[in-house]
FIKOLZA-1660 file (N, C-alpha, C; in steps of 0.1 Angstrom, whole numbers, plus 5000, padded with zeros to 4 digits):
% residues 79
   i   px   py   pz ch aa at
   1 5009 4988 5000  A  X  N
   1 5000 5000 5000  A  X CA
   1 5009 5012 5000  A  X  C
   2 5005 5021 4993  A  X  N
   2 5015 5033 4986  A  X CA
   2 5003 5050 4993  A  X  C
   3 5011 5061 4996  A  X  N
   3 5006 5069 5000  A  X CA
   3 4999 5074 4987  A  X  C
   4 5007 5071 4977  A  X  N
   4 5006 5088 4967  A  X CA
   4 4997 5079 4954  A  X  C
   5 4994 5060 4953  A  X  N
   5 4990 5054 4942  A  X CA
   5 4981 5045 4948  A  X  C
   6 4978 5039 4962  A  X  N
   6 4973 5034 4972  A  X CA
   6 4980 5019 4968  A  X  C
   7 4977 5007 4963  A  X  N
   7 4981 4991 4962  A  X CA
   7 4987 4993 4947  A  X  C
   8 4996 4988 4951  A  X  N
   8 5000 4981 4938  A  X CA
   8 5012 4970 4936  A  X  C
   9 5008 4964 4923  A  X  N
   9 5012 4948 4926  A  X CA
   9 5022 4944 4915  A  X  C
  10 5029 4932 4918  A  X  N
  10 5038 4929 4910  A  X CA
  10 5051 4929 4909  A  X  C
  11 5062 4929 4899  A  X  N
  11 5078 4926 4905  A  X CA
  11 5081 4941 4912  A  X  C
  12 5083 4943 4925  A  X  N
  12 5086 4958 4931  A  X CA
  12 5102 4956 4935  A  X  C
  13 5110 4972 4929  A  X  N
  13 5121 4973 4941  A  X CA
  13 5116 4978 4953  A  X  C
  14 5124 4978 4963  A  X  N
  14 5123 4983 4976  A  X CA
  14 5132 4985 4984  A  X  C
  15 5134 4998 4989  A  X  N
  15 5143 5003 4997  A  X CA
  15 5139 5009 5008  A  X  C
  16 5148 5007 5018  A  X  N
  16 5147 5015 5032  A  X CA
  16 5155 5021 5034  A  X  C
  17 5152 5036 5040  A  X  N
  17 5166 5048 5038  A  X CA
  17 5164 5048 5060  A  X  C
  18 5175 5050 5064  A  X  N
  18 5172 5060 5077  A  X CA
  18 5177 5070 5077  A  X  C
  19 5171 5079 5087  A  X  N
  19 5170 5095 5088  A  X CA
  19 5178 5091 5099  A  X  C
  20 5188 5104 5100  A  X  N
  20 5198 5105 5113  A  X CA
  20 5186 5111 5124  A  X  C
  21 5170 5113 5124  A  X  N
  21 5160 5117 5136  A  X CA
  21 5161 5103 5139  A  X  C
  22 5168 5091 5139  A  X  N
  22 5160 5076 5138  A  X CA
  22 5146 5072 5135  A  X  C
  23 5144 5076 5123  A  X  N
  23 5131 5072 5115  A  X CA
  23 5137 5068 5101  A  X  C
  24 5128 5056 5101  A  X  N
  24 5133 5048 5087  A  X CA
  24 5120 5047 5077  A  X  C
  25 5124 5052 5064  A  X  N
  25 5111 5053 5052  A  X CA
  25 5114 5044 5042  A  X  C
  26 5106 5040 5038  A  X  N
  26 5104 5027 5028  A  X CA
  26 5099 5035 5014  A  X  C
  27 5101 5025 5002  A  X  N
  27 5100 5035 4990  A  X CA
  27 5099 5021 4984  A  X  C
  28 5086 5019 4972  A  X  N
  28 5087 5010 4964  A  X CA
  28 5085 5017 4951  A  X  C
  29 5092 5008 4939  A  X  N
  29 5091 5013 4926  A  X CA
  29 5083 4995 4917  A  X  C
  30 5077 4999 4905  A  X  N
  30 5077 4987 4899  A  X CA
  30 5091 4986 4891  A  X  C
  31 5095 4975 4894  A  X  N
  31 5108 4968 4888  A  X CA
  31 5109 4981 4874  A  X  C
  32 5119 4987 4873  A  X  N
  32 5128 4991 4855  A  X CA
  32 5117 5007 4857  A  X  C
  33 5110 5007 4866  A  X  N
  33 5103 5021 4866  A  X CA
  33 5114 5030 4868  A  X  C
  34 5107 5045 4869  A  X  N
  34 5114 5058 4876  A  X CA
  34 5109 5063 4889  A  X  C
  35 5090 5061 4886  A  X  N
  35 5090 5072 4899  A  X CA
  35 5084 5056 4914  A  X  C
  36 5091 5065 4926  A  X  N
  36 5092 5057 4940  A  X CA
  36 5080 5061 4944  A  X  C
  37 5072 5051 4952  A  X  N
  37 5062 5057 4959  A  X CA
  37 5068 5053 4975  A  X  C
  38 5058 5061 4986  A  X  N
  38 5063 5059 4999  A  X CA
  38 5053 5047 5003  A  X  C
  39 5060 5036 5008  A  X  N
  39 5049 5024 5017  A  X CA
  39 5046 5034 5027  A  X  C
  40 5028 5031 5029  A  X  N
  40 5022 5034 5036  A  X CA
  40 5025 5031 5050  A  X  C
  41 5025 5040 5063  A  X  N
  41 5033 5043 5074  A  X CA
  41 5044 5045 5073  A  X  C
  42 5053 5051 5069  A  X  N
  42 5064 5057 5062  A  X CA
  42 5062 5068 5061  A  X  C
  43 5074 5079 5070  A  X  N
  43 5084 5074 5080  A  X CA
  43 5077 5070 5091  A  X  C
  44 5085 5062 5098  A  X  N
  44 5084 5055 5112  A  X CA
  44 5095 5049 5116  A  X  C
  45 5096 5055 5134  A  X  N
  45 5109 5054 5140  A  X CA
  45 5116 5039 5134  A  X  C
  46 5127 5041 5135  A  X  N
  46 5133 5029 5135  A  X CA
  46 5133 5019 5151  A  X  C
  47 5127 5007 5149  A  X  N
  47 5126 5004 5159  A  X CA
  47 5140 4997 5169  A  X  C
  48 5143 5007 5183  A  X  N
  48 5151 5003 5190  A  X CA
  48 5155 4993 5189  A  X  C
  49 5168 4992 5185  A  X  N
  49 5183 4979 5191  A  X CA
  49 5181 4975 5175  A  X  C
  50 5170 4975 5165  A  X  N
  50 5169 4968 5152  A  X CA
  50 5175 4977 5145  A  X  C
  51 5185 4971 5136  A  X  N
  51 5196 4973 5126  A  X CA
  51 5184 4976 5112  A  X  C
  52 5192 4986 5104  A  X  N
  52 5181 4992 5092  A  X CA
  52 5181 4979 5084  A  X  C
  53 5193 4971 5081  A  X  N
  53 5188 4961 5076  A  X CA
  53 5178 4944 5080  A  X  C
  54 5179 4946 5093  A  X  N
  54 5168 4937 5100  A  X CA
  54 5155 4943 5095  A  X  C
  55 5154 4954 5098  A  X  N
  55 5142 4961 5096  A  X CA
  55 5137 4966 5078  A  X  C
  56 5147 4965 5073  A  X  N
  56 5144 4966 5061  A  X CA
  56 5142 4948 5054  A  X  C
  57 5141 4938 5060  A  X  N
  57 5144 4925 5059  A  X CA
  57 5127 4923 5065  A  X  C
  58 5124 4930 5069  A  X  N
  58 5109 4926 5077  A  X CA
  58 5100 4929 5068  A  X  C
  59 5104 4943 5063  A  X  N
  59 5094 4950 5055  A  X CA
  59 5095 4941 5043  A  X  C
  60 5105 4937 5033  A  X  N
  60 5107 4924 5023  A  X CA
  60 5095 4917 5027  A  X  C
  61 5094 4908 5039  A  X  N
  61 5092 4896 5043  A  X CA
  61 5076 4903 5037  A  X  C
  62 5068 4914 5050  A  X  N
  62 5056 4917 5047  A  X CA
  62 5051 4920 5033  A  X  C
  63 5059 4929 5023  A  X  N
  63 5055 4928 5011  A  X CA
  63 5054 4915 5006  A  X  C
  64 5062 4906 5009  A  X  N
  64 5063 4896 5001  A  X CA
  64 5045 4890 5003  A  X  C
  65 5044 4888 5013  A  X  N
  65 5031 4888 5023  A  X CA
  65 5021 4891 5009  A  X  C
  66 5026 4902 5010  A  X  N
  66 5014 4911 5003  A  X CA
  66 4996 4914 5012  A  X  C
  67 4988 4918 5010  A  X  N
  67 4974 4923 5017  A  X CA
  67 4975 4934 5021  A  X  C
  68 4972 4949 5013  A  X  N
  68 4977 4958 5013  A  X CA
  68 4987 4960 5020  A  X  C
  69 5002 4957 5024  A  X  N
  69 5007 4954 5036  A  X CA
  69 5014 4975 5040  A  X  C
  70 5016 4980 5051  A  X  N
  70 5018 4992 5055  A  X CA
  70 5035 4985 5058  A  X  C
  71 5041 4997 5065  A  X  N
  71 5052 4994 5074  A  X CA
  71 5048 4989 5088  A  X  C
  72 5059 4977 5093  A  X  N
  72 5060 4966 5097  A  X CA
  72 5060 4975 5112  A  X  C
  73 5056 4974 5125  A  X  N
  73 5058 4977 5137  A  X CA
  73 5069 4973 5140  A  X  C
  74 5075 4984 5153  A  X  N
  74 5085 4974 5156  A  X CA
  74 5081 4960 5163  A  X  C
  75 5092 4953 5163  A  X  N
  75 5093 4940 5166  A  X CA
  75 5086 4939 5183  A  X  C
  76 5075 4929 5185  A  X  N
  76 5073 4923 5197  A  X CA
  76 5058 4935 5201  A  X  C
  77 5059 4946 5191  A  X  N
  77 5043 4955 5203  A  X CA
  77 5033 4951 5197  A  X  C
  78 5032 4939 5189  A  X  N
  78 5021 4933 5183  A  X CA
  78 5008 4945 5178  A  X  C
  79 5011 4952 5170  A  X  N
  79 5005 4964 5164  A  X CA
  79 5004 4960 5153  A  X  C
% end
């Protein structure tokens, strides 16, 4: 789920940047595209003691998931 296009489906890149505020934003493109959209809940803190790439490894997992999926809570507050 995308802020600016709402769902969209199919081969996606995906990236996770972090902000030196410790908030981490997620950005999908379709595969060979130009323009990024922001995954929905994006930005959101980066969750304490988790490494950007744990956390960008979650968000993978959930897209992979797929169902409109948002950004991933941190780990364990069952949100």
């Amino acid at each position: 789920m995308t802020e600016e296009v709402g769902c969209i489906t199919g081969e996606l890149t995906v990236v996770t940047t972090a902000f030196p505020t410790g908030q981490a934003w997620v950005a999908v493109q379709y595969r060979g595209a130009d323009e990024w959209y922001t995954l929905t809940g994006t930005p959101t803190p980066l969750p304490a003691g988790e490494s950007l790439a744990h956390y960008h490894q979650r968000v993978l997992d959930a897209v992979r998931t797929g169902g409109e999926t948002v950004a991933p809570p941190a780990a364990g507050t069952g949100q």
